[in-house]
C-alpha positions as a LaTeX table, in Angstrom:
\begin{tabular}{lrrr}
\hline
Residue & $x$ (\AA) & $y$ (\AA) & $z$ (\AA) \\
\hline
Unk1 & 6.94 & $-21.51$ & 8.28 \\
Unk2 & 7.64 & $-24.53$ & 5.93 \\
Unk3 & 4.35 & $-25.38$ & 5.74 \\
Unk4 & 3.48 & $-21.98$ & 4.63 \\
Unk5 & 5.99 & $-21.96$ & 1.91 \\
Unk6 & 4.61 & $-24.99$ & 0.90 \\
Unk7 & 1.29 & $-24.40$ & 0.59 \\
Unk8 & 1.80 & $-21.31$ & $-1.08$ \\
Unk9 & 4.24 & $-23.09$ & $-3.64$ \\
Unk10 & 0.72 & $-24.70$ & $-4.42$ \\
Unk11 & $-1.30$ & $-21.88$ & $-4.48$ \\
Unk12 & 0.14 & $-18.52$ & $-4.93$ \\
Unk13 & $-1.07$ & $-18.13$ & $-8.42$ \\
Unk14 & 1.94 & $-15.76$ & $-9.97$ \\
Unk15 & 4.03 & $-19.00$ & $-8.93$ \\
Unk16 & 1.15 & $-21.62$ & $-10.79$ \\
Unk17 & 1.82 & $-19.30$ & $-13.82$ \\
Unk18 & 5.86 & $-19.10$ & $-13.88$ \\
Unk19 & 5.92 & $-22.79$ & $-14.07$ \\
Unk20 & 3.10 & $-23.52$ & $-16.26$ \\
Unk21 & 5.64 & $-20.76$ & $-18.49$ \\
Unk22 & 8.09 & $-23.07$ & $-18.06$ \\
Unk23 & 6.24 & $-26.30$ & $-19.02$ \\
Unk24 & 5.10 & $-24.32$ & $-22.08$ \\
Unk25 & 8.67 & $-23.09$ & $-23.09$ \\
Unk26 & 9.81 & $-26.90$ & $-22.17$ \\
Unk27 & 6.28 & $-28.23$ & $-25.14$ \\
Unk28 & 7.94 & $-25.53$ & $-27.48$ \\
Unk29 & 11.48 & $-27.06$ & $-27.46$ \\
Unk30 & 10.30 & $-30.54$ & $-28.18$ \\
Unk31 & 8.50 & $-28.91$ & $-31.17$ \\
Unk32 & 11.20 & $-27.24$ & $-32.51$ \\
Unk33 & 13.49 & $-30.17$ & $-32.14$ \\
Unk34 & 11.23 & $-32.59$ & $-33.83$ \\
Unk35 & 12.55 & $-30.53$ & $-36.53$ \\
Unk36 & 15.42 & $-32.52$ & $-36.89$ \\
Unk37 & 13.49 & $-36.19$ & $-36.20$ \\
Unk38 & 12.69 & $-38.27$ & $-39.68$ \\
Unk39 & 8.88 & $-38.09$ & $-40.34$ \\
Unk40 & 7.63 & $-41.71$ & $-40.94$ \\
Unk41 & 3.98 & $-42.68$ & $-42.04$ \\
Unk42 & 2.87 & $-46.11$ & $-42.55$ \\
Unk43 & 0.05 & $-46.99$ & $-44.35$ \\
Unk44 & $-1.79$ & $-50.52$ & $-44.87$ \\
Unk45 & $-4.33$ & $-51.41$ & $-47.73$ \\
Unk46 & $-6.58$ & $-54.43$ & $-48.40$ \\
Unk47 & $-9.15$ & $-55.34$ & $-51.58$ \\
Unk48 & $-11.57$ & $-57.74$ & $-51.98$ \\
Unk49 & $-12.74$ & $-58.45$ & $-55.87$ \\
Unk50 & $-15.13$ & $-61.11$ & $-57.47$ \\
Unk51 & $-17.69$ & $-61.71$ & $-60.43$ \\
Unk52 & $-20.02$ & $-61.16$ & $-58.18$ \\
Unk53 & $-21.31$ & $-59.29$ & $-55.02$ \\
Unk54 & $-20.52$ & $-58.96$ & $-52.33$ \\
Unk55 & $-17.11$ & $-59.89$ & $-54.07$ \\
Unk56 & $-15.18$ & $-61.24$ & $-51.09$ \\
Unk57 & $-13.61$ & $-64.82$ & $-52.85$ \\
Unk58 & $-10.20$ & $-62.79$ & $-54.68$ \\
Unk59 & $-8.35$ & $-60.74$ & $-52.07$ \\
Unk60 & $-5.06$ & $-58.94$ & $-51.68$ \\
Unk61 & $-3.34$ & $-56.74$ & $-49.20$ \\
Unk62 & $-0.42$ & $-54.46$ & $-48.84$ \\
Unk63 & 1.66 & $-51.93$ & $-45.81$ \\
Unk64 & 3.71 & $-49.52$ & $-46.65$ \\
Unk65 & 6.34 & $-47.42$ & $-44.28$ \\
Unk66 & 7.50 & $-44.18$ & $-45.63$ \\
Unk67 & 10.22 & $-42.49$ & $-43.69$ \\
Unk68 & 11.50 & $-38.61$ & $-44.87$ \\
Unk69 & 13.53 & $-35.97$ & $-43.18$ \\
Unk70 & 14.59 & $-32.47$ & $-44.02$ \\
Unk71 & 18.43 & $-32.55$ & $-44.34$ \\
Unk72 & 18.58 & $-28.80$ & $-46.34$ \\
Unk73 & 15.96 & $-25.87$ & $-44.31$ \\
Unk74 & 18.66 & $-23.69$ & $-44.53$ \\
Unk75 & 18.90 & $-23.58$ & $-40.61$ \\
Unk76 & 15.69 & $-22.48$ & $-40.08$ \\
Unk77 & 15.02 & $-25.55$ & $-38.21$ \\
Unk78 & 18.49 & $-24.70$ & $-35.89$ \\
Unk79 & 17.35 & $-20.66$ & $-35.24$ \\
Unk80 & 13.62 & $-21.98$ & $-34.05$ \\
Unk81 & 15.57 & $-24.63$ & $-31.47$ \\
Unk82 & 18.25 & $-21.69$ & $-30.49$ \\
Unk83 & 14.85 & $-18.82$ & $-30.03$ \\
Unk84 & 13.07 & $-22.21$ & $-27.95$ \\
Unk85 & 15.96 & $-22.84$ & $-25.81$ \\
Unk86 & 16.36 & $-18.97$ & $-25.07$ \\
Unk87 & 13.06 & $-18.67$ & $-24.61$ \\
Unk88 & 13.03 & $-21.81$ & $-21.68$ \\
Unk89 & 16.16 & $-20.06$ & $-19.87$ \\
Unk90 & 13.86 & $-17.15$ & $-19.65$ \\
Unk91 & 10.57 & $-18.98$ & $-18.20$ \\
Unk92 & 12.80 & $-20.51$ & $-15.79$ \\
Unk93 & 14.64 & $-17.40$ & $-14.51$ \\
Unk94 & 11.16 & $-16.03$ & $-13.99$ \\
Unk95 & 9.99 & $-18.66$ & $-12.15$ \\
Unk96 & 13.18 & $-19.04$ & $-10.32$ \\
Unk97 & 13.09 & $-15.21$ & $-9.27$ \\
Unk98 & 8.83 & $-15.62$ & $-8.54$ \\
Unk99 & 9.68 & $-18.37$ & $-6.21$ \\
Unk100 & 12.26 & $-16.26$ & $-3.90$ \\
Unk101 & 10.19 & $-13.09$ & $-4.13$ \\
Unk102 & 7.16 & $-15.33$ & $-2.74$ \\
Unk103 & 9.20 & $-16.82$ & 0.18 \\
Unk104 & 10.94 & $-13.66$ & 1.28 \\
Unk105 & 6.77 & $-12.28$ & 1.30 \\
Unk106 & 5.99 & $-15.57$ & 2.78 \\
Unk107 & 9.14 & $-15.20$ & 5.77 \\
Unk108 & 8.35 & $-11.13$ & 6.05 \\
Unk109 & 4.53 & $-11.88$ & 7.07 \\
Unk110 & 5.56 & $-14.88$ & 9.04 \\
Unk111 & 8.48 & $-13.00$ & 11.25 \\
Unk112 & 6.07 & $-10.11$ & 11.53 \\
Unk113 & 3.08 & $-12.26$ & 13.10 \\
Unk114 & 5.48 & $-13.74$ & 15.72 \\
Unk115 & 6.70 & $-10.30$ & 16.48 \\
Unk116 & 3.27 & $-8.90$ & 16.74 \\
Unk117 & 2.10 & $-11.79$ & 19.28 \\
Unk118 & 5.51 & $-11.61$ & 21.05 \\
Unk119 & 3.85 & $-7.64$ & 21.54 \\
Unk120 & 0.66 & $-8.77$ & 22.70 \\
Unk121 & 2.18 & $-10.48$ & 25.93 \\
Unk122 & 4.32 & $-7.63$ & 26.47 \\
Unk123 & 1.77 & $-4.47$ & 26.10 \\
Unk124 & $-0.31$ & $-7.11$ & 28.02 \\
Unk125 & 1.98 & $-7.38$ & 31.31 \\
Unk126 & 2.40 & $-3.35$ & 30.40 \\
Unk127 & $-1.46$ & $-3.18$ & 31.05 \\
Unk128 & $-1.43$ & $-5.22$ & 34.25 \\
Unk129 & 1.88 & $-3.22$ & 35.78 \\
Unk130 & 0.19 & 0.21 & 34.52 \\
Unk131 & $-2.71$ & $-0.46$ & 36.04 \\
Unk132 & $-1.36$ & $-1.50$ & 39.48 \\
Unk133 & 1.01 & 1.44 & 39.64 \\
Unk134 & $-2.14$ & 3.99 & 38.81 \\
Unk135 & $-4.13$ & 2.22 & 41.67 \\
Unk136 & $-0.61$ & 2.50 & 44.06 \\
Unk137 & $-0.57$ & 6.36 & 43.21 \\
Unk138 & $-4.22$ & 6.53 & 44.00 \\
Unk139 & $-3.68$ & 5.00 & 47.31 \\
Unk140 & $-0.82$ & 7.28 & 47.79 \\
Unk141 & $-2.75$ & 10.69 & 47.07 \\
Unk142 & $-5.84$ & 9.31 & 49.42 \\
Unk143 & $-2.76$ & 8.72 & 52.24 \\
Unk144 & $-1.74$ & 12.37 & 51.95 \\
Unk145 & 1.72 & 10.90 & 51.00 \\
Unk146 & 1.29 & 10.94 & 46.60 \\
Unk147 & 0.68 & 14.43 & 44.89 \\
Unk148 & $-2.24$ & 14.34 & 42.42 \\
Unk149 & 0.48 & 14.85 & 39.95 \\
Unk150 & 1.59 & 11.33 & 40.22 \\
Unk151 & $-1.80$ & 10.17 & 39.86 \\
Unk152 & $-2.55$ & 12.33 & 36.66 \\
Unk153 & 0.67 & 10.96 & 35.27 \\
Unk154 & $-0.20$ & 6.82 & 36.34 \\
Unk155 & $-3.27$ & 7.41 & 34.70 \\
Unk156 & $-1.56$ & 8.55 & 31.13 \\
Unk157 & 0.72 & 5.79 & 31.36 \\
Unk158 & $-2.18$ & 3.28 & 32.11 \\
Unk159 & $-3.82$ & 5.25 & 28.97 \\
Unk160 & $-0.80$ & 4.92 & 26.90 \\
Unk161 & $-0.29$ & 0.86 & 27.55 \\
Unk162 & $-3.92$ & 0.24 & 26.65 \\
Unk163 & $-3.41$ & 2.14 & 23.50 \\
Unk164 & $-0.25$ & 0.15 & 22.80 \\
Unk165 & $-2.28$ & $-3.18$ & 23.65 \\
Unk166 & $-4.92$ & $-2.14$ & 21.40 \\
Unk167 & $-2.42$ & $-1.64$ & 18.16 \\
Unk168 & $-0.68$ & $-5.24$ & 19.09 \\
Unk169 & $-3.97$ & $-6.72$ & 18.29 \\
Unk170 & $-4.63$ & $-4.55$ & 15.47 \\
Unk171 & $-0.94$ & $-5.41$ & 14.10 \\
Unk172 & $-1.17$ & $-9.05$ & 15.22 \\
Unk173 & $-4.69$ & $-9.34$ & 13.25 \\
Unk174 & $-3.16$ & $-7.17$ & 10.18 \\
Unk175 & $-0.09$ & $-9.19$ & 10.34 \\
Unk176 & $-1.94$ & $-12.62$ & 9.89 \\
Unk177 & $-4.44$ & $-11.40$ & 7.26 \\
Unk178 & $-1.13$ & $-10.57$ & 5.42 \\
Unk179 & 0.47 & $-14.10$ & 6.20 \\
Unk180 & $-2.71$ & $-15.60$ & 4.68 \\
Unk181 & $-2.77$ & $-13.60$ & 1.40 \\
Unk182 & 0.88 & $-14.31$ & 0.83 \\
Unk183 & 0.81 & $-17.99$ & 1.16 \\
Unk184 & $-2.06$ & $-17.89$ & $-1.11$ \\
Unk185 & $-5.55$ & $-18.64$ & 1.16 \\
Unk186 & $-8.41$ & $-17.37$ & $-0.43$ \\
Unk187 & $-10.11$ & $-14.37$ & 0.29 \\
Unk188 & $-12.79$ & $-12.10$ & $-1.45$ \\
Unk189 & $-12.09$ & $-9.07$ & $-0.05$ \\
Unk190 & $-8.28$ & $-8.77$ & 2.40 \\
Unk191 & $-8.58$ & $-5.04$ & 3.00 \\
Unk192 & $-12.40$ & $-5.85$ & 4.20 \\
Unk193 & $-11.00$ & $-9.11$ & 6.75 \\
Unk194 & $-8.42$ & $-6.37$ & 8.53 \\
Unk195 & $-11.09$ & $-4.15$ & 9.33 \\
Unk196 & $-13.57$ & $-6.62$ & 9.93 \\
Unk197 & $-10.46$ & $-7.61$ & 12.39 \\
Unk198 & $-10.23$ & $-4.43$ & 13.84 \\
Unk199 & $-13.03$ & $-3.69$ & 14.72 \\
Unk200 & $-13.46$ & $-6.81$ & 16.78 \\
Unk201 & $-9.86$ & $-6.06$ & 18.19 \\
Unk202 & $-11.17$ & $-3.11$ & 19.29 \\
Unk203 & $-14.37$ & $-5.04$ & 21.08 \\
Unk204 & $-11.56$ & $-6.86$ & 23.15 \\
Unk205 & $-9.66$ & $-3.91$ & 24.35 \\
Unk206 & $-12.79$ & $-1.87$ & 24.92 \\
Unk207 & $-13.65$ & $-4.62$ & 27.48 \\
Unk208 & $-10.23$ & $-5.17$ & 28.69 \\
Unk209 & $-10.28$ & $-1.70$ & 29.53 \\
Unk210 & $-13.61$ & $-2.02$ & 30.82 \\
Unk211 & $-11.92$ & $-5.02$ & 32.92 \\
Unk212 & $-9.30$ & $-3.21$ & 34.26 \\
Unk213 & $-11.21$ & $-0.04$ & 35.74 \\
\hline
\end{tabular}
């Protein structure tokens, strides 16, 4: 699962935007700050003069440093840091509240795939024990000692446990396709991978089913 939270720190891109908010926000501080920082500009000259060209035998040079800063802007200077900093607390509750609204998608899909395959064992073994108890009851109705009763009703619960096999692999398949969108993987087309999914979930049971007869 940390991996997955990980890699969808990197990629998810609703998280890629709340921070690059935040680095913004952080840019448009500094900005508004420099506000209060002395503006200095240095300069540096040098002339060449003679009688004659190219004129290079008299020359002179000179730098220069000027250094300013704006003591009276009537506090405009102090509301644009105040708006900056309220604006940063904002990018960074929104990326703060992004981040645990991805992991909690990120955990949900996860917990839900290893529920799903924990399923697939399950209906699985349900399959095998159906399957054996519908071939008992035949047994038992050729003996004269089972009613054709019990085999009607073996033979909807053998029915029913293929059908729940069949939806653990539909759920398991839906349930990874989900993992993979939330941790960011790309896809063109999700809702086309789960049927895509399905219908080659639904290849396996045919033939399990095929299998078990």
């Amino acid at each position: 699962m940390d991996d997955g939270l990980d890699y969808a720190a990197e990629h998810r891109p609703e998280l890629m935007q709340a921070k690059y908010g935040v680095d913004a926000a952080k840019g448009a501080l500094m900005v508004a700050r420099s506000g209060h920082m002395p503006q200095v500009a240095a300069s540096a000259t040098q002339q060449w003069s003679d009688s004659s060209w190219p004129g290079d035998d008299n020359g002179k040079w000179g730098v220069g440093v000027n250094v300013s800063m704006n003591v009276f802007d009537t506090g405009v200077t102090l509301s644009k840091i105040h708006g900056a900093e309220a604006d940063l607390k904002k990018a960074e509750e929104t990326y703060r509240n992004t981040v645990d609204s991805v992991n909690l998608d990120v955990r949900s899909n996860y917990l839900g795939l290893r529920e799903a395959e924990k399923r697939i064992s399950t209906t699985k073994l349900a399959v095998e024990q159906a399957d054996e108890d519908y071939r008992i009851a035949q047994l038992r109705y050729m003996s004269g000692v089972g009613t054709n009763t019990d085999v009607l009703d073996a033979q909807v619960a053998l029915t029913q446990a293929k059908t729940n096999y069949t939806k653990s692999l539909y759920d398991y398949n839906t349930s990874k396709t989900a993992l993979e969108t939330s941790i960011g993987v790309p896809m063109e087309n999700p809702v086309t991978a789960v049927k895509v999914q399905a219908a080659k979930t639904a290849e396996a049971a045919k033939a399990t089913e095929e299998a078990a007869k």
